[in-house]
VEXFIDREN-702132 format. One record per residue (C-alpha): residue in one letter; z, y, x. Coordinates in Angstrom, 2 decimals. Each point is the difference from the previous one (the first is absolute). Layout:
<pts>
> a / Z / Y / X
...
</pts>
This chain:
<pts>
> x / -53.15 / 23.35 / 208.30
> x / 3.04 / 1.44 / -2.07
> x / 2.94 / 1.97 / 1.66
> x / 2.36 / 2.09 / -1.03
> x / 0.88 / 3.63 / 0.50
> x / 2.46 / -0.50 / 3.17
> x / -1.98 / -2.70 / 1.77
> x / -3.32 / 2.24 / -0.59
> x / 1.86 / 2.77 / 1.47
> x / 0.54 / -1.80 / 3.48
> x / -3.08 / -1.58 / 0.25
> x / -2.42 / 2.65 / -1.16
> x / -2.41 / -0.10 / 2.94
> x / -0.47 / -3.76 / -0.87
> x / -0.66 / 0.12 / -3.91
> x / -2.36 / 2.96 / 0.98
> x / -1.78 / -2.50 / 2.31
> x / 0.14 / -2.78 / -2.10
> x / -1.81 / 2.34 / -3.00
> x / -2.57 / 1.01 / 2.45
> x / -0.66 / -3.33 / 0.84
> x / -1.04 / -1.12 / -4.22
> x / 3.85 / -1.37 / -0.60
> x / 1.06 / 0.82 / -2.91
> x / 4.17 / 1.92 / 0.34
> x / 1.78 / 0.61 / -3.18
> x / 3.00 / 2.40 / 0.58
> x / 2.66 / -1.10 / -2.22
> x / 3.24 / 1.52 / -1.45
> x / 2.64 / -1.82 / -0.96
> x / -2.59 / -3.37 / -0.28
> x / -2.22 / 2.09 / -2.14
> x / -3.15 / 1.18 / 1.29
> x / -0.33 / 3.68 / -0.12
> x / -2.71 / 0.62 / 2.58
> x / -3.06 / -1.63 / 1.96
> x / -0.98 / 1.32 / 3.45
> x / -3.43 / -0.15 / 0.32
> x / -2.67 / 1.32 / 2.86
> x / -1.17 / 3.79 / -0.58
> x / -4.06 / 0.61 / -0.48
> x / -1.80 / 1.53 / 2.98
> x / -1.35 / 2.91 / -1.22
> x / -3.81 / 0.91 / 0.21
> x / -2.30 / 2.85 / 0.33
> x / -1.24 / 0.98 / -3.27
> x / -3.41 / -1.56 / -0.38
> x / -3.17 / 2.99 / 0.28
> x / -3.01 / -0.71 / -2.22
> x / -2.74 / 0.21 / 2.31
> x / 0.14 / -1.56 / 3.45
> x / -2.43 / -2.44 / -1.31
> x / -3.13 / 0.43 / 1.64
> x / -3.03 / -2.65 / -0.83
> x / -3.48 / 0.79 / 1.47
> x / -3.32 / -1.40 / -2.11
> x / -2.90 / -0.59 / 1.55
> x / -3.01 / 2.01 / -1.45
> x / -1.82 / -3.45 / -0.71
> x / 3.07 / -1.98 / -1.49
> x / -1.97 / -0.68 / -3.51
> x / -3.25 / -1.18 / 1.13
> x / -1.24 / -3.16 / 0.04
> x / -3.14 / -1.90 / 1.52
> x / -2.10 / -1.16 / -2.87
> x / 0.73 / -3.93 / 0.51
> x / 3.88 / 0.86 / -0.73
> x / -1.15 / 2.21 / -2.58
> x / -2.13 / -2.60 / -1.71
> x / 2.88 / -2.97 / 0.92
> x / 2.26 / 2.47 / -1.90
> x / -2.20 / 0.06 / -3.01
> x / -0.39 / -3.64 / 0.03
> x / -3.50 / -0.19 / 1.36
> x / 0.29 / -2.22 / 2.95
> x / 0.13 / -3.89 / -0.61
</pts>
């Protein structure tokens, strides 16, 4: 949508909604556009390193012998 300075003056609170809804509003000045209204960003918390936690089993690398010898390729 394109409109120009005095009709985005009276209806700000619609271009605003229209942007937050994806349209796109081009601000224009005398039929040039100067300026595009677009949605802000939410800002976000900063991200920590480190909230990660994984838990491994003791055991997690060993194998019965019949996947250990289907692994090496000595099951038919």
């Amino acid at each position: 949508m394109k409109v120009n300075v005095h009709e985005a003056k009276t209806q700000l609170s619609k271009l605003i909604a229209a942007a937050e809804a994806g349209e796109e509003v081009v601000i224009a000045r005398a039929g040039t556009p100067a300026v595009r209204l677009v949605p802000c960003e939410p800002e976000r918390e900063p991200r920590t390193p480190g909230n990660l936690k994984i838990w491994i089993a003791d055991d997690f690398d060993e194998l019965d012998e019949e996947t250990a010898a289907a692994f090496r390729g000595e099951l038919p």
